[in-house]
CHARMM-style PDB file with segment names, atoms N, HN, CA, C and O in Angstrom:
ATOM      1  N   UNK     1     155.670 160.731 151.103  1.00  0.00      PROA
ATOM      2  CA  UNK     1     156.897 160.768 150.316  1.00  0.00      PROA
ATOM      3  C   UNK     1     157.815 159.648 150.813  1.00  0.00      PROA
ATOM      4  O   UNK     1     158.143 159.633 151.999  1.00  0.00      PROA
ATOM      5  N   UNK     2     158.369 158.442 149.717  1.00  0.00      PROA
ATOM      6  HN  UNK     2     158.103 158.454 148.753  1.00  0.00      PROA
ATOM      7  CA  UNK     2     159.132 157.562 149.972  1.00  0.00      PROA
ATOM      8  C   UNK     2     160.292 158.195 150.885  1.00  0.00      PROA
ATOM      9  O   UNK     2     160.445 159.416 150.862  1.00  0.00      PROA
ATOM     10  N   UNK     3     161.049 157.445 151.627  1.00  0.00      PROA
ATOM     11  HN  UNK     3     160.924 156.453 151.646  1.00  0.00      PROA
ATOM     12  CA  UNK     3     162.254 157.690 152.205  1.00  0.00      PROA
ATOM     13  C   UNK     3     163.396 157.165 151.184  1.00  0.00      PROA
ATOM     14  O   UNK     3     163.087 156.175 150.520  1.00  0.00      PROA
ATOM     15  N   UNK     4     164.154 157.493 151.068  1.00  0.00      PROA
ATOM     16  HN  UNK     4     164.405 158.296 151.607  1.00  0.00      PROA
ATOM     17  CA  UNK     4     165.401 156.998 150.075  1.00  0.00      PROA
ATOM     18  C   UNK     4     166.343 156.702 150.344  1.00  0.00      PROA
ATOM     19  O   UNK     4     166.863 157.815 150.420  1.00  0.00      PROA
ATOM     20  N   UNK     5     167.158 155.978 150.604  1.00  0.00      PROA
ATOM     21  HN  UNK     5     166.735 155.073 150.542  1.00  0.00      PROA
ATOM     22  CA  UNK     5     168.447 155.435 151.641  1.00  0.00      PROA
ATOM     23  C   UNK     5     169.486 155.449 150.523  1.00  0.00      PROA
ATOM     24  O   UNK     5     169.124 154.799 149.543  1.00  0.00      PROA
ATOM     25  N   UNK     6     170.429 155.902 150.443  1.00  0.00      PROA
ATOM     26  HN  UNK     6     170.723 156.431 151.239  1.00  0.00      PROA
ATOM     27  CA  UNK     6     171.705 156.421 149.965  1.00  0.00      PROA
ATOM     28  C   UNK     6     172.792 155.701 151.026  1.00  0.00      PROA
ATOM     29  O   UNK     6     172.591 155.773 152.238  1.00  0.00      PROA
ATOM     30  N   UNK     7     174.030 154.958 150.439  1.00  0.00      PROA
ATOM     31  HN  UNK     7     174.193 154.899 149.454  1.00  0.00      PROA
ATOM     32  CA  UNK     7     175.067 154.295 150.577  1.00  0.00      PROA
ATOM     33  C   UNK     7     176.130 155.717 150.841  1.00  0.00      PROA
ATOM     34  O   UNK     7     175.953 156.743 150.185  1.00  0.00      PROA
ATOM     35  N   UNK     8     177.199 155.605 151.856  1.00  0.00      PROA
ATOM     36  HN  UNK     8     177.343 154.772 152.389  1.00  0.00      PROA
ATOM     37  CA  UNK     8     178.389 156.576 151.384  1.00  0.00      PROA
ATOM     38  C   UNK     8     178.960 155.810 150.453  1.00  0.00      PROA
ATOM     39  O   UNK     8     179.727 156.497 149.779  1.00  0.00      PROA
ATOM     40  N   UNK     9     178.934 154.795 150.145  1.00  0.00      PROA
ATOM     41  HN  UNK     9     178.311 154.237 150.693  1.00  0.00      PROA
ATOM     42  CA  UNK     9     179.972 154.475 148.518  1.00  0.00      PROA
ATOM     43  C   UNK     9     179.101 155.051 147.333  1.00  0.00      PROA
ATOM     44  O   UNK     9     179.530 154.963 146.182  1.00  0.00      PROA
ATOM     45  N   UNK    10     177.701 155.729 147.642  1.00  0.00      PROA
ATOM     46  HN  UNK    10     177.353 155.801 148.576  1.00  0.00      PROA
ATOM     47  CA  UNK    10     176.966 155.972 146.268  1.00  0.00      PROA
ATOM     48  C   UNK    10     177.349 157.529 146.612  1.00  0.00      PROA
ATOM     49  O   UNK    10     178.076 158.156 145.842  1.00  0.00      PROA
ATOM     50  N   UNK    11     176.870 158.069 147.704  1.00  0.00      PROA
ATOM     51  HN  UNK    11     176.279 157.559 148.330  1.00  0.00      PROA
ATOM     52  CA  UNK    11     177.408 159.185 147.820  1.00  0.00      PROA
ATOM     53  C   UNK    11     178.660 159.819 146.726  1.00  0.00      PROA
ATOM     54  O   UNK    11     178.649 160.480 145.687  1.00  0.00      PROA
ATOM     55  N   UNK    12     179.691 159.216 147.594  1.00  0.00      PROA
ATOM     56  HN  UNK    12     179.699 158.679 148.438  1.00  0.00      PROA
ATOM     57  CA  UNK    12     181.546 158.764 146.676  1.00  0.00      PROA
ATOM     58  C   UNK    12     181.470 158.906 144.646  1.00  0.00      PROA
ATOM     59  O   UNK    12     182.040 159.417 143.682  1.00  0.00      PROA
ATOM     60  N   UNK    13     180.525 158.180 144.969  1.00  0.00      PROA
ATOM     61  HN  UNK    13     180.062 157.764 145.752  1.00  0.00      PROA
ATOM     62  CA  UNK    13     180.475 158.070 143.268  1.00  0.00      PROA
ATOM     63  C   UNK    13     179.765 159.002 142.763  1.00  0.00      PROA
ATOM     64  O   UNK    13     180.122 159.303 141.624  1.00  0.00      PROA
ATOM     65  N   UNK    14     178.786 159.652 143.221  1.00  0.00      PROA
ATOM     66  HN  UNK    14     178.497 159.408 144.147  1.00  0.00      PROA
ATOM     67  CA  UNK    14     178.392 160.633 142.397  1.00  0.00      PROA
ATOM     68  C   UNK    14     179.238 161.852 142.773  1.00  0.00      PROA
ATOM     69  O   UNK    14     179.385 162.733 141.926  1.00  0.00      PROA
ATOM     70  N   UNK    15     179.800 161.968 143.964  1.00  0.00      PROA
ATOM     71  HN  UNK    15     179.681 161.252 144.652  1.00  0.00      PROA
ATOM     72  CA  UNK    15     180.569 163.048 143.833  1.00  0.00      PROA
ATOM     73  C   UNK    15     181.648 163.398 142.954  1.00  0.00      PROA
ATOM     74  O   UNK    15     181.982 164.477 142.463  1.00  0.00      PROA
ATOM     75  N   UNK    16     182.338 161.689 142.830  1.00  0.00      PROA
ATOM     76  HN  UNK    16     182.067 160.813 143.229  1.00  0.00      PROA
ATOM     77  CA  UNK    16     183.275 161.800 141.786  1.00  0.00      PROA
ATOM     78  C   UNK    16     183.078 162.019 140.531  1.00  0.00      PROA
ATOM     79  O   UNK    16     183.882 162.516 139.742  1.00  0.00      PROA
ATOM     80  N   UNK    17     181.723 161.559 140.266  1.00  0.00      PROA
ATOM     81  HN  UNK    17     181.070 161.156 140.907  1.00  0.00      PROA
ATOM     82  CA  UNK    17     180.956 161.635 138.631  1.00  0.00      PROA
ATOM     83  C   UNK    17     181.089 163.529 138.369  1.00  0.00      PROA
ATOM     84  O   UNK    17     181.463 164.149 137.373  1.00  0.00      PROA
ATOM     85  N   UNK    18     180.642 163.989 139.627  1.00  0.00      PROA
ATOM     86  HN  UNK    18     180.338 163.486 140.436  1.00  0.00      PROA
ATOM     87  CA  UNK    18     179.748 165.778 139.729  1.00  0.00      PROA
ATOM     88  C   UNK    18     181.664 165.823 139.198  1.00  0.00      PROA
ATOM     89  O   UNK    18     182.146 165.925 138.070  1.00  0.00      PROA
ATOM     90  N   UNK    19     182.213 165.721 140.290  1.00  0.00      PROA
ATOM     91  HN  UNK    19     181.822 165.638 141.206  1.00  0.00      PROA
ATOM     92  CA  UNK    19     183.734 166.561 140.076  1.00  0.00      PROA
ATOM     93  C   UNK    19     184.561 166.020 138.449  1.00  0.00      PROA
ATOM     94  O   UNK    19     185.462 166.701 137.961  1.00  0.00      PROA
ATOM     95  N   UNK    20     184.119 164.877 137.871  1.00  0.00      PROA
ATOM     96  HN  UNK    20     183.387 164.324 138.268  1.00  0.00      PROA
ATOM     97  CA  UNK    20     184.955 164.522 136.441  1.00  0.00      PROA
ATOM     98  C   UNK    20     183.893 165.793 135.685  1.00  0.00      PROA
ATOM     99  O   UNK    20     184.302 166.855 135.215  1.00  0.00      PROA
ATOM    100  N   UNK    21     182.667 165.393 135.730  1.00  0.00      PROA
ATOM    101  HN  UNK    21     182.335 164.531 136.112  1.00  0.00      PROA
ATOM    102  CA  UNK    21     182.202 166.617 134.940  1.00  0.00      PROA
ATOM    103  C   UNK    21     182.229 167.989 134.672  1.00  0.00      PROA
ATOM    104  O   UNK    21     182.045 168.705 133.687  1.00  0.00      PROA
ATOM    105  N   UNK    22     182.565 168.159 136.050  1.00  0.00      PROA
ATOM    106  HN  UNK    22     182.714 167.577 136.850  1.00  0.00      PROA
ATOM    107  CA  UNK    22     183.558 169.762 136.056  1.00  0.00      PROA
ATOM    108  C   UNK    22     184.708 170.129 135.895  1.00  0.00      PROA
ATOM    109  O   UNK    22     185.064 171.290 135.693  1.00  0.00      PROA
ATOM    110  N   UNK    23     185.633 168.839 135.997  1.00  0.00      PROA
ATOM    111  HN  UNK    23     185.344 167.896 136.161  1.00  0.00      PROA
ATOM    112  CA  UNK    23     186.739 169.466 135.191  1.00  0.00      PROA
ATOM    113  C   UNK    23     186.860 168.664 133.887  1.00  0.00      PROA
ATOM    114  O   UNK    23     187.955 168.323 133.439  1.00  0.00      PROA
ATOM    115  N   UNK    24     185.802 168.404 133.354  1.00  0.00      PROA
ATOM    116  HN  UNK    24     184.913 168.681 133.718  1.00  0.00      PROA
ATOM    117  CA  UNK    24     185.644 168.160 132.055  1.00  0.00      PROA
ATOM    118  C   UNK    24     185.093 169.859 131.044  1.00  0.00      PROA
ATOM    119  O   UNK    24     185.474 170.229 129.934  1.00  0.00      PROA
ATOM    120  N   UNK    25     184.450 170.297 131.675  1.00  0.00      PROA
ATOM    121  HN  UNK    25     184.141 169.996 132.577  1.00  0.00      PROA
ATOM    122  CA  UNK    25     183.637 171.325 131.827  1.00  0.00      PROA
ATOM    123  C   UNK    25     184.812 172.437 131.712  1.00  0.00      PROA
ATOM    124  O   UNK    25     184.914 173.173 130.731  1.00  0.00      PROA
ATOM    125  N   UNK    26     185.717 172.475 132.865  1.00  0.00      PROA
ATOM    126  HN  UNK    26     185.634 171.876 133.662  1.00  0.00      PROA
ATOM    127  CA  UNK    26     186.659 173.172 133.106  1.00  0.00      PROA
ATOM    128  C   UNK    26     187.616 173.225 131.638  1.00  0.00      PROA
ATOM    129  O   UNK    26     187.787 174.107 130.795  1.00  0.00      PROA
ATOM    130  N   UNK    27     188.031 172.112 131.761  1.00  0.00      PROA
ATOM    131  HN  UNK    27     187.893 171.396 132.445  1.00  0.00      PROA
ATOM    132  CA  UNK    27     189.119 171.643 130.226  1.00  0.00      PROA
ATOM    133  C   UNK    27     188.519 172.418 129.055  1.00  0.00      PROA
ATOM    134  O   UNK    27     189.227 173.140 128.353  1.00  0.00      PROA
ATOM    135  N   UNK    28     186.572 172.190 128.747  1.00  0.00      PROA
ATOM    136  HN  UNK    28     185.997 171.603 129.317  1.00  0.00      PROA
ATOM    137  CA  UNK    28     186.627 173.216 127.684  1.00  0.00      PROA
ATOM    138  C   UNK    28     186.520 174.234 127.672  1.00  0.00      PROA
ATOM    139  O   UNK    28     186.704 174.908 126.658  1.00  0.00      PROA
ATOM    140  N   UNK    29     186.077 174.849 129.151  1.00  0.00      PROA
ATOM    141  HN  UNK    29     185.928 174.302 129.974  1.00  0.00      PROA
ATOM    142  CA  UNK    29     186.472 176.136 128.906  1.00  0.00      PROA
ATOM    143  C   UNK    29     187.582 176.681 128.313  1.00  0.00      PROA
ATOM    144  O   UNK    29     187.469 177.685 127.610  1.00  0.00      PROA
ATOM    145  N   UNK    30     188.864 176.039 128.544  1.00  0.00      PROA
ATOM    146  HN  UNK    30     188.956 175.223 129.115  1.00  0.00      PROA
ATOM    147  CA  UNK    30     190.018 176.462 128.780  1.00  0.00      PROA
ATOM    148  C   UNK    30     190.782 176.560 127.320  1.00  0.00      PROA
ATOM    149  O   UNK    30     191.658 177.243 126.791  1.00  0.00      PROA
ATOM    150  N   UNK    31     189.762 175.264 126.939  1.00  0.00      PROA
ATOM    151  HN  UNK    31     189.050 174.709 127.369  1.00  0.00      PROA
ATOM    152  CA  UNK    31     190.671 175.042 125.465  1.00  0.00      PROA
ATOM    153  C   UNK    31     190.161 175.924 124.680  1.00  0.00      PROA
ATOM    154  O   UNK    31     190.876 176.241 123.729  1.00  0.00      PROA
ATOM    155  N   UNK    32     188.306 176.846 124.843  1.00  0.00      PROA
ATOM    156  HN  UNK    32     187.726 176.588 125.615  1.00  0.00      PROA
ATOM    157  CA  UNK    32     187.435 177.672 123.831  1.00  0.00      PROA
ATOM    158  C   UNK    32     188.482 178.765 124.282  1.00  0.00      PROA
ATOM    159  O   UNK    32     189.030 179.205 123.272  1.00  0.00      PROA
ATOM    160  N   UNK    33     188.949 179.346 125.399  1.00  0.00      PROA
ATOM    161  HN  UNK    33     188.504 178.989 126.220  1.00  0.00      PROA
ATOM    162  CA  UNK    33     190.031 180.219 125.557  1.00  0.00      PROA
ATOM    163  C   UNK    33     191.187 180.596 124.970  1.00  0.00      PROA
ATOM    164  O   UNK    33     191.512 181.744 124.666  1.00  0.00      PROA
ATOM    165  N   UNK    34     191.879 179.468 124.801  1.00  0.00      PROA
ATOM    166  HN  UNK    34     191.615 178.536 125.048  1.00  0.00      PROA
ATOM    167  CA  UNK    34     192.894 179.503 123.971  1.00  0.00      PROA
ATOM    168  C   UNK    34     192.619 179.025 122.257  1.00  0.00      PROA
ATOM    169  O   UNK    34     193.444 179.264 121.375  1.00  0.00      PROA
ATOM    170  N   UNK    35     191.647 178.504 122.082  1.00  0.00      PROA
ATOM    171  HN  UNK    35     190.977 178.310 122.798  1.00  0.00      PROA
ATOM    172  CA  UNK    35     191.492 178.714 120.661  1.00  0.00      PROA
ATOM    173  C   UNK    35     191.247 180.404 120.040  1.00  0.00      PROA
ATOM    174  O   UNK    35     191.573 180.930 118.975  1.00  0.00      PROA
ATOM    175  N   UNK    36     190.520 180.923 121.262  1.00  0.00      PROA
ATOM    176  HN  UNK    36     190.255 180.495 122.126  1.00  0.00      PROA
ATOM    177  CA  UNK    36     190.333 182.278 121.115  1.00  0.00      PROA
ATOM    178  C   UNK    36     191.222 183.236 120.944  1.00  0.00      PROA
ATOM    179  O   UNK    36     191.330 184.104 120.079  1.00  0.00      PROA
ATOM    180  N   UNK    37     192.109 182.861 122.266  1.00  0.00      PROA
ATOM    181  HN  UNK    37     192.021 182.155 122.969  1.00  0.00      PROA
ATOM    182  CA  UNK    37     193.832 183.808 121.828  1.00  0.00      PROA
ATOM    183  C   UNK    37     194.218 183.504 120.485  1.00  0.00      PROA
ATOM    184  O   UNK    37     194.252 184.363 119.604  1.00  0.00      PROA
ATOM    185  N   UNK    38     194.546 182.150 120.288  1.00  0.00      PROA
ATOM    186  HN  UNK    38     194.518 181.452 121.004  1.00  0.00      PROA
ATOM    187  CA  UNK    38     195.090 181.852 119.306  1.00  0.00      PROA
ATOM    188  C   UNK    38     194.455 182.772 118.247  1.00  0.00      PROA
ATOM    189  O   UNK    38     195.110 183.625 117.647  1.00  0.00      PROA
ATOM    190  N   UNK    39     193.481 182.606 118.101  1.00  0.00      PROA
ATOM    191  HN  UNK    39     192.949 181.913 118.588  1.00  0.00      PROA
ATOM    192  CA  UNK    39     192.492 183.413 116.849  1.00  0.00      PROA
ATOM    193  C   UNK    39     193.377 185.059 116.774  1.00  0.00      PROA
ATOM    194  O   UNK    39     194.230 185.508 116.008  1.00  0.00      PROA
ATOM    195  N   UNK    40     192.837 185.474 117.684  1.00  0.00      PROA
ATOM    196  HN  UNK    40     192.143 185.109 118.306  1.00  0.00      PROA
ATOM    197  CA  UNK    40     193.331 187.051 117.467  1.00  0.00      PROA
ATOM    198  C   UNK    40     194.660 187.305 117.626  1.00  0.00      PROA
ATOM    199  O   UNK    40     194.992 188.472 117.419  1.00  0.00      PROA
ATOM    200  N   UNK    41     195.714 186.351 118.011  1.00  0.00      PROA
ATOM    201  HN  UNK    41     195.444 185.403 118.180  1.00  0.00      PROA
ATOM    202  CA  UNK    41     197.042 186.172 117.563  1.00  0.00      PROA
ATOM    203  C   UNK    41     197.110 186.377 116.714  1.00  0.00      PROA
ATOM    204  O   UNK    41     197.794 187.360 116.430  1.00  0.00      PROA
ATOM    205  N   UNK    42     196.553 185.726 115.802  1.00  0.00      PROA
ATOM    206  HN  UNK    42     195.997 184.928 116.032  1.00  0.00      PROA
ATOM    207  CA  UNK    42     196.561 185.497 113.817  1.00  0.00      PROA
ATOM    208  C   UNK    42     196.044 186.740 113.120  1.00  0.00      PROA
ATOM    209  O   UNK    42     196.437 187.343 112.121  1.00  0.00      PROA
ATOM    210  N   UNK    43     194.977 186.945 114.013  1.00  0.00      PROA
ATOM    211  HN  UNK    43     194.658 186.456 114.824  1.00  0.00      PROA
ATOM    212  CA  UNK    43     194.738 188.425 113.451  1.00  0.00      PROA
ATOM    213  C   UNK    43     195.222 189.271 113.377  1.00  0.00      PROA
ATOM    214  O   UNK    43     194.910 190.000 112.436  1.00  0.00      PROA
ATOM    215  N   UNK    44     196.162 189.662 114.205  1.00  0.00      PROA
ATOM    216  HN  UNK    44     196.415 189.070 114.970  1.00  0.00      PROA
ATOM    217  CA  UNK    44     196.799 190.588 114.789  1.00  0.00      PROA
ATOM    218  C   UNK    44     198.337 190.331 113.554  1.00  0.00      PROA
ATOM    219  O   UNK    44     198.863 191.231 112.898  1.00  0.00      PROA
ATOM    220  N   UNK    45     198.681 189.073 113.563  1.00  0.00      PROA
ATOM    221  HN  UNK    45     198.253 188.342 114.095  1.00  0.00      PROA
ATOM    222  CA  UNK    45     199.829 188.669 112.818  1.00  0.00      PROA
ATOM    223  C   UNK    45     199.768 189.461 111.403  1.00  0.00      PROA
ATOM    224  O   UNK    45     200.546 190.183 110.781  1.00  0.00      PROA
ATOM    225  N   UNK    46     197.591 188.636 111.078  1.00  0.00      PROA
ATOM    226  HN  UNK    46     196.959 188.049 111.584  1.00  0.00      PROA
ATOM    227  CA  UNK    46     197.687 188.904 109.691  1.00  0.00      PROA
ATOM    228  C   UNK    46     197.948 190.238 109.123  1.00  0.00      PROA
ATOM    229  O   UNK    46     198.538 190.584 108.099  1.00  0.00      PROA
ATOM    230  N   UNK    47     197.098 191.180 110.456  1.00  0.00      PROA
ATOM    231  HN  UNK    47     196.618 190.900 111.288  1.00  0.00      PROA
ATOM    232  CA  UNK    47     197.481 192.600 110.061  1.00  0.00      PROA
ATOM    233  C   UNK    47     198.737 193.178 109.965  1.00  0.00      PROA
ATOM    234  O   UNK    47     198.974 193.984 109.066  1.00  0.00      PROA
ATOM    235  N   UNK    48     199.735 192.799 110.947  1.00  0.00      PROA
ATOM    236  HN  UNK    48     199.543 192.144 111.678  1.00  0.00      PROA
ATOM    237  CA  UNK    48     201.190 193.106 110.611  1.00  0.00      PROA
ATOM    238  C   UNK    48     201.406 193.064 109.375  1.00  0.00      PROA
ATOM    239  O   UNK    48     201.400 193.986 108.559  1.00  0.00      PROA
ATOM    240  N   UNK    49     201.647 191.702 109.201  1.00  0.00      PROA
ATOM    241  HN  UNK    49     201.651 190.953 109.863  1.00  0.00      PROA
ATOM    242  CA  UNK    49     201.900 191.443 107.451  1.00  0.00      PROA
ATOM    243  C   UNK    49     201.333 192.188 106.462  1.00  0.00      PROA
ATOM    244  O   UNK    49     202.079 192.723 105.643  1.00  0.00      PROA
ATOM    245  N   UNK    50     200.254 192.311 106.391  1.00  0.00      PROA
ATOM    246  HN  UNK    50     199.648 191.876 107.056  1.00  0.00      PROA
ATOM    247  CA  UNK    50     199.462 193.244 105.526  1.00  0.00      PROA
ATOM    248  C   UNK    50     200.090 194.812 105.704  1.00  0.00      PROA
ATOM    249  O   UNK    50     200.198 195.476 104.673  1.00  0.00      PROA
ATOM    250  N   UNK    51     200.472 195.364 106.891  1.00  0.00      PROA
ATOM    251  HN  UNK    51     200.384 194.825 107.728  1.00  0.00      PROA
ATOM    252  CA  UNK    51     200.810 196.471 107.125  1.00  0.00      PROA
ATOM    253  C   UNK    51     202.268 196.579 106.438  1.00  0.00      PROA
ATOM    254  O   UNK    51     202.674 197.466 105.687  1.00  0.00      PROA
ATOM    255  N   UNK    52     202.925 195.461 106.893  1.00  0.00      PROA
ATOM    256  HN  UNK    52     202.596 194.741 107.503  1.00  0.00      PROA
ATOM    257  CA  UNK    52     204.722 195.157 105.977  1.00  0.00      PROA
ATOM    258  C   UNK    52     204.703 195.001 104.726  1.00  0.00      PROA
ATOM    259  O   UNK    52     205.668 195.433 104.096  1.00  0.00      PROA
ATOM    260  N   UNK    53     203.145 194.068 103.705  1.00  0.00      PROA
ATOM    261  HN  UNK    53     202.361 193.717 104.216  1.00  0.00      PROA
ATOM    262  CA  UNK    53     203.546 194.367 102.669  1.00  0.00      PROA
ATOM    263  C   UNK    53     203.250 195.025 102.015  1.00  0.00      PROA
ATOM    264  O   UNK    53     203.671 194.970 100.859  1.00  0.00      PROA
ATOM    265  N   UNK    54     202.107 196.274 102.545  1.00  0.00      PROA
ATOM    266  HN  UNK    54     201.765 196.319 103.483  1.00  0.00      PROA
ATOM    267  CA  UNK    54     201.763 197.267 102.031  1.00  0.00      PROA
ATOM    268  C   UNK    54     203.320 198.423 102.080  1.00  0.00      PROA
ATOM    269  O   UNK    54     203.637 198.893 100.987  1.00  0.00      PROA
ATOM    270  N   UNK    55     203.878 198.674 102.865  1.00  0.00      PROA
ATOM    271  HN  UNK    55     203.620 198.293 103.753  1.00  0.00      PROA
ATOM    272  CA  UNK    55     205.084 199.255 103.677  1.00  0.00      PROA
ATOM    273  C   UNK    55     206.208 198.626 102.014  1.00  0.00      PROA
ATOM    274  O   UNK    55     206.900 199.416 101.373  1.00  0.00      PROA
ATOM    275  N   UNK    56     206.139 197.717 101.810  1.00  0.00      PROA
ATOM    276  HN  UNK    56     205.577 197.074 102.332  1.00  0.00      PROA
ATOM    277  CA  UNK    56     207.369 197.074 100.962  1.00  0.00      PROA
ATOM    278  C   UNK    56     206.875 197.831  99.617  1.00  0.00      PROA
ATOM    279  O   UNK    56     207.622 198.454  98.862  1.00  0.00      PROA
ATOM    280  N   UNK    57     205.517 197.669  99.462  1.00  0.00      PROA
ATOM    281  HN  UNK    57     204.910 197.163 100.075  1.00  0.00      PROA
ATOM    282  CA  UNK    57     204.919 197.910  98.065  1.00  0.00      PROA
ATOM    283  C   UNK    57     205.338 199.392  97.666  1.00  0.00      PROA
ATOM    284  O   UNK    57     205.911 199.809  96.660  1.00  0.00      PROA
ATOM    285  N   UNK    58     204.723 200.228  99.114  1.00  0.00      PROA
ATOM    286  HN  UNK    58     204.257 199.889  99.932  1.00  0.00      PROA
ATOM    287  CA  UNK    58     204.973 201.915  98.549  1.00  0.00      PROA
ATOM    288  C   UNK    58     206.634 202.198  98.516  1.00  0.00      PROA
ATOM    289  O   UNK    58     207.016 203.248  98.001  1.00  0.00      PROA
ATOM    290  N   UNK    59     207.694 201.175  99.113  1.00  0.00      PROA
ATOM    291  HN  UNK    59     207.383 200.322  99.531  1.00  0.00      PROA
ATOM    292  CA  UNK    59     209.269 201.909  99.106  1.00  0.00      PROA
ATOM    293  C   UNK    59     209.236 200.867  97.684  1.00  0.00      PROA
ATOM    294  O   UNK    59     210.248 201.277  97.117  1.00  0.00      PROA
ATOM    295  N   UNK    60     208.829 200.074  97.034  1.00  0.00      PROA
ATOM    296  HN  UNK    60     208.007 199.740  97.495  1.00  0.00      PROA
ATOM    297  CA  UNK    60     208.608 199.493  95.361  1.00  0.00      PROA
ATOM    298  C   UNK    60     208.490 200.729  94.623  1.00  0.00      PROA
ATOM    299  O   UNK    60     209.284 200.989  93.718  1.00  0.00      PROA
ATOM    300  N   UNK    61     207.300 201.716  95.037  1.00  0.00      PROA
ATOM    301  HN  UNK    61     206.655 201.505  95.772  1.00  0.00      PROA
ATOM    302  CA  UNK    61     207.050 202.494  93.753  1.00  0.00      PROA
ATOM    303  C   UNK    61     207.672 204.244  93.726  1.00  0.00      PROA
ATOM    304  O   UNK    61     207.759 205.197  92.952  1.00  0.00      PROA
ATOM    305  N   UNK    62     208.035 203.817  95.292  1.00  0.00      PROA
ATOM    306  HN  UNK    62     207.964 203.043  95.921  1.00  0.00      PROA
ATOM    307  CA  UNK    62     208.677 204.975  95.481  1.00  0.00      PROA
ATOM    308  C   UNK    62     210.880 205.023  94.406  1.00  0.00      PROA
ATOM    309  O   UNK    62     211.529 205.946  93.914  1.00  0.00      PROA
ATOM    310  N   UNK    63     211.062 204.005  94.515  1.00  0.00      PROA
ATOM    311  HN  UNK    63     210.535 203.255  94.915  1.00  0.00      PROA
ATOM    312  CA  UNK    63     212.079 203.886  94.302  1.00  0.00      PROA
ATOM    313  C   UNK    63     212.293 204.106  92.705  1.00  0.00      PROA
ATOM    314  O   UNK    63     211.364 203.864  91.934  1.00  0.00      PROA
ATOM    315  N   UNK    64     213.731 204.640  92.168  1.00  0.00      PROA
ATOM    316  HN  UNK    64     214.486 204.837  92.794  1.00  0.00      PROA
ATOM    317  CA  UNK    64     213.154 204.838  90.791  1.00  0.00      PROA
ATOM    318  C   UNK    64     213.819 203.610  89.743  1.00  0.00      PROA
ATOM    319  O   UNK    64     214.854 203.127  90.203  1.00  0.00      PROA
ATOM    320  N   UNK    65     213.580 203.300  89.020  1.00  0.00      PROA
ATOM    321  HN  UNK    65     212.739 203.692  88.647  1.00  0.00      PROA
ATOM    322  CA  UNK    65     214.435 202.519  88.273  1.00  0.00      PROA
ATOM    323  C   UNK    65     215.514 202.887  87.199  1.00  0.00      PROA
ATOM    324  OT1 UNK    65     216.170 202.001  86.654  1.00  0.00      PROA
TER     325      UNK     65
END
């Protein structure tokens, strides 16, 4: 088996390569996270609304003219 001789400036660089890729890695985690909140924010919103304008509709037919 060849011997392989490695530089500490190559060392340096791939460590820095390993560490951009992880917090590259990191970043999307972070952003699939908050696209996620965001999501069920909206859901949660849409159901309010739906619940308010169902709520508006029945004091509509309840009321008399």
């Amino acid at each position: 088996m060849p011997i392989i001789r490695v530089t500490r400036k190559q060392i340096q660089q791939a460590n820095k390569a390993r560490e951009a890729a992880l917090k590259k890695d990191d970043d999307f985690r972070l952003h699939e996270e908050q696209r996620q909140s965001f999501e069920e924010a909206n859901k949660a919103r849409e159901a309010a609304l739906k619940k308010e304008l169902e709520a508006a509709a029945t004091r509509n037919e309840e009321q008399p003219s």
